[in-house]
Backbone as ProteinMPNN parsed JSONL, in Angstrom:
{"seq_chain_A": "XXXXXXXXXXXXXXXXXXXXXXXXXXXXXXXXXXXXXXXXXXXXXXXXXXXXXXXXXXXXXXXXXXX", "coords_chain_A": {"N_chain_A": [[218.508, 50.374, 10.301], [220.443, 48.885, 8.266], [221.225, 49.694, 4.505], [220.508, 46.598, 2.303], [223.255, 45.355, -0.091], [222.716, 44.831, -3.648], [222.9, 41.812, -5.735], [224.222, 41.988, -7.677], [226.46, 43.904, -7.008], [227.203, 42.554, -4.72], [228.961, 40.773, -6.133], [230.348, 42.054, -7.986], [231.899, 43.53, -6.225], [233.109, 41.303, -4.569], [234.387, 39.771, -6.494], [236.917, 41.599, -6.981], [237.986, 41.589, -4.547], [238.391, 39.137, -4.145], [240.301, 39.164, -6.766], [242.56, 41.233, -5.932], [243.433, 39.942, -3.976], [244.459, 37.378, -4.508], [246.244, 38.231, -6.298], [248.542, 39.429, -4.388], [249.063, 37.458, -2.648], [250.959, 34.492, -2.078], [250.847, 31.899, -2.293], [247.796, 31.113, -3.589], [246.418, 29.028, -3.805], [246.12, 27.655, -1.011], [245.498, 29.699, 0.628], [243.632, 30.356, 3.33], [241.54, 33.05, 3.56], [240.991, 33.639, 0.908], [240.261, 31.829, -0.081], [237.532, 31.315, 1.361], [236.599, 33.714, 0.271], [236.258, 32.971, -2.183], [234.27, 30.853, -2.375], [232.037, 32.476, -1.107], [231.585, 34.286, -3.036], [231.149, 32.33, -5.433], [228.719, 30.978, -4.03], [227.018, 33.733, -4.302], [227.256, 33.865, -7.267], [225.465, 31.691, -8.105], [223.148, 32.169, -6.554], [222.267, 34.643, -8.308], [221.856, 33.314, -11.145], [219.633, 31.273, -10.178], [218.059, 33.595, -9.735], [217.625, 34.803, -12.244], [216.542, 32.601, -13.784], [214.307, 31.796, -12.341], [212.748, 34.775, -13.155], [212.726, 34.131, -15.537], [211.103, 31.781, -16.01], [208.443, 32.89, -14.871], [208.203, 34.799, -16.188], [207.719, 33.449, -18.81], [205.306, 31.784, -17.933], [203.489, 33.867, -17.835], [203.453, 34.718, -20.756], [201.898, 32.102, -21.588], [199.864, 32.389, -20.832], [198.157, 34.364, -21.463], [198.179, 33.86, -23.986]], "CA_chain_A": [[218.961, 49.16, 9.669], [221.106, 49.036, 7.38], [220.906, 49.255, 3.526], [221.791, 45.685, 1.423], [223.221, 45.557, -1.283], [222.348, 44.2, -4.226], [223.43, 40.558, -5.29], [225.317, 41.709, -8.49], [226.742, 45.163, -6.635], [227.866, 41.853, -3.742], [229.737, 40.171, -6.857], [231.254, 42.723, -8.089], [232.853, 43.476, -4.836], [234.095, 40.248, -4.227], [235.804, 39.705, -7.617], [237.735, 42.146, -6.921], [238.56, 41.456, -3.85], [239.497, 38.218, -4.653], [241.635, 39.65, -7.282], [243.932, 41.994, -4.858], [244.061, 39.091, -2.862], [245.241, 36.48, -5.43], [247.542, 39.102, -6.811], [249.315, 39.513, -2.936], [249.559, 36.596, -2.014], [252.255, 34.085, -3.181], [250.059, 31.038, -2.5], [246.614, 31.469, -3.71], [245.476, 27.75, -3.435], [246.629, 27.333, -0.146], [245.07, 30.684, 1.471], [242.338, 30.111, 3.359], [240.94, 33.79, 3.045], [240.524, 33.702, -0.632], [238.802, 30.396, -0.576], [236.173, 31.614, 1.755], [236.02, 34.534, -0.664], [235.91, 32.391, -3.292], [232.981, 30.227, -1.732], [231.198, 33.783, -1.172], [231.443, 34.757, -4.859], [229.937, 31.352, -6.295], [227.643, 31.294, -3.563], [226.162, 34.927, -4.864], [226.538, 33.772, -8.796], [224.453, 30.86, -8.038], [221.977, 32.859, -6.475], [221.922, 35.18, -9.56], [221.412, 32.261, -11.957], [218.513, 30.859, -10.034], [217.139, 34.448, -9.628], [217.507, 35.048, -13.386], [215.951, 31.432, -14.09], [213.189, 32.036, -11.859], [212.167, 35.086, -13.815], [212.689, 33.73, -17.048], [209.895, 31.086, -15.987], [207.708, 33.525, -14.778], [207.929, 35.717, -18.013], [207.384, 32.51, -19.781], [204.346, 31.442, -18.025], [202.558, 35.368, -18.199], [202.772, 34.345, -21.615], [201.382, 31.212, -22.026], [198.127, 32.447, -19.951], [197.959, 36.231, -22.07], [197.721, 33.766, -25.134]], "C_chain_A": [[219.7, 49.524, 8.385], [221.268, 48.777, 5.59], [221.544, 48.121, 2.772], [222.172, 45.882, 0.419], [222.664, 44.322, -2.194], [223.141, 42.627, -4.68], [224.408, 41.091, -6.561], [226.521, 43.349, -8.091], [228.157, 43.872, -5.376], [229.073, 40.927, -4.522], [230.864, 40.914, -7.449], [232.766, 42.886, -7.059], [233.94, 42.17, -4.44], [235.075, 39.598, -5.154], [236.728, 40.619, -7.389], [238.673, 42.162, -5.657], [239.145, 39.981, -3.846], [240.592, 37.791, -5.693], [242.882, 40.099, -6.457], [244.188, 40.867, -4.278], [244.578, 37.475, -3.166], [246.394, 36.862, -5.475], [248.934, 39.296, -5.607], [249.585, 38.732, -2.724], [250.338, 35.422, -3.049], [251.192, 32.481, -3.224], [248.921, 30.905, -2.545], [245.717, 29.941, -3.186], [245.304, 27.557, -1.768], [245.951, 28.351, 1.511], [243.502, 30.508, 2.132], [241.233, 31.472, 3.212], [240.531, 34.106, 1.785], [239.986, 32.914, -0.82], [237.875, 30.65, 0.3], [236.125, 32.601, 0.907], [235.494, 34.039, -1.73], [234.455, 31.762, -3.079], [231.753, 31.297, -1.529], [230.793, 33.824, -2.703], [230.85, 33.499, -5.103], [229.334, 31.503, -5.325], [226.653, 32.157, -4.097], [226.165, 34.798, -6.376], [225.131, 32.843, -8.269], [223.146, 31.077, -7.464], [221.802, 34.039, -7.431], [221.491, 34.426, -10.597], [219.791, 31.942, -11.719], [217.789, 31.93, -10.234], [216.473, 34.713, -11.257], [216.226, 33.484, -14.33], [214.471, 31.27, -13.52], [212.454, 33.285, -12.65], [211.952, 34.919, -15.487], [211.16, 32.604, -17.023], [208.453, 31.606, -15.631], [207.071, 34.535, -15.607], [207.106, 34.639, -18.781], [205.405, 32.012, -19.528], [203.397, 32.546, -18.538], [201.972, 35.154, -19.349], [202.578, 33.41, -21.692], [200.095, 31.601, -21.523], [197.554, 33.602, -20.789], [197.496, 35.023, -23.715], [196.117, 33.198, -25.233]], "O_chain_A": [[219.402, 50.459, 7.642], [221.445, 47.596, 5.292], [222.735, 48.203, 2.47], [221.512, 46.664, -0.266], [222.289, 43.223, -1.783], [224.022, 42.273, -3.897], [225.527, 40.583, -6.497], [227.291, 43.743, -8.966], [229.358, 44.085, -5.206], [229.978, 40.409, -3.867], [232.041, 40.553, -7.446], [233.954, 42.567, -7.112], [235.133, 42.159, -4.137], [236.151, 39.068, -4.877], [237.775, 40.137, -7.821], [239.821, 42.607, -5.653], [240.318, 39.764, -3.544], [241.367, 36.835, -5.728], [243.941, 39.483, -6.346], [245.377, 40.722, -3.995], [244.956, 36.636, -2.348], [247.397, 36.323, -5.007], [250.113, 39.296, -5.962], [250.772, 38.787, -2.4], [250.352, 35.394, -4.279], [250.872, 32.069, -4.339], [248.511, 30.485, -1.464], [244.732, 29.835, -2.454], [244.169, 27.284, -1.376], [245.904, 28.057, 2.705], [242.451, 30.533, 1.491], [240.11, 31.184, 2.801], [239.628, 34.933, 1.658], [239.113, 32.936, -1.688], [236.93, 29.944, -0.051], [235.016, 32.385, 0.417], [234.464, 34.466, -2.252], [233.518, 32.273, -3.692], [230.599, 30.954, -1.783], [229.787, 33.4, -3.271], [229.638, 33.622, -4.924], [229.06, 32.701, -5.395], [225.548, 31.701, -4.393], [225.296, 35.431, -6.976], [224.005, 33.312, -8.104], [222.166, 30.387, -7.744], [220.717, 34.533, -7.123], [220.513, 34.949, -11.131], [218.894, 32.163, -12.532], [216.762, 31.71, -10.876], [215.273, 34.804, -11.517], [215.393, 33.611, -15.227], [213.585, 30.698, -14.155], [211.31, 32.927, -12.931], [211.217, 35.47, -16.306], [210.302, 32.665, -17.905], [207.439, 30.99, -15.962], [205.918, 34.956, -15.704], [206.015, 34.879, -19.297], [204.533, 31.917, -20.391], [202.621, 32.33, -19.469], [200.758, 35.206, -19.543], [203.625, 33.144, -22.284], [199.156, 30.93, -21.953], [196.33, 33.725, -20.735], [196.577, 35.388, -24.449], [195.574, 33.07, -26.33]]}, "name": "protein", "num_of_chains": 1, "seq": "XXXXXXXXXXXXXXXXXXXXXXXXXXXXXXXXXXXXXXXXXXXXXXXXXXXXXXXXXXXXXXXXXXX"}
């Protein structure tokens, strides 16, 4: 099986690929491969956010119970 990657290793990647592929093409709005890229990329922030938000509440509670 194959190894995943990580979610900000999967962002990386796709900014950039939806750079080159802004940069190439003459109509960016219009392309439908860059707007499913695009839809990829927020997809994977928005699961970084929550992930980050989820341990921020979990830090938070540790301490409220340690006090």
């Amino acid at each position: 099986m194959a190894k995943r990657r990580s979610l900000q290793e999967d962002t990386v990647a796709l900014k950039t690929k939806v750079q080159e592929s802004s940069a190439q093409s003459e109509s960016p709005e219009g392309n439908s491969v860059i707007r499913s890229l695009r839809k990829r990329l927020k997809r994977t922030q928005r699961k970084i956010r929550v992930a980050k938000r989820r341990e921020a509440a979990r830090t938070a509670k540790k301490a409220d119970t340690a006090k």
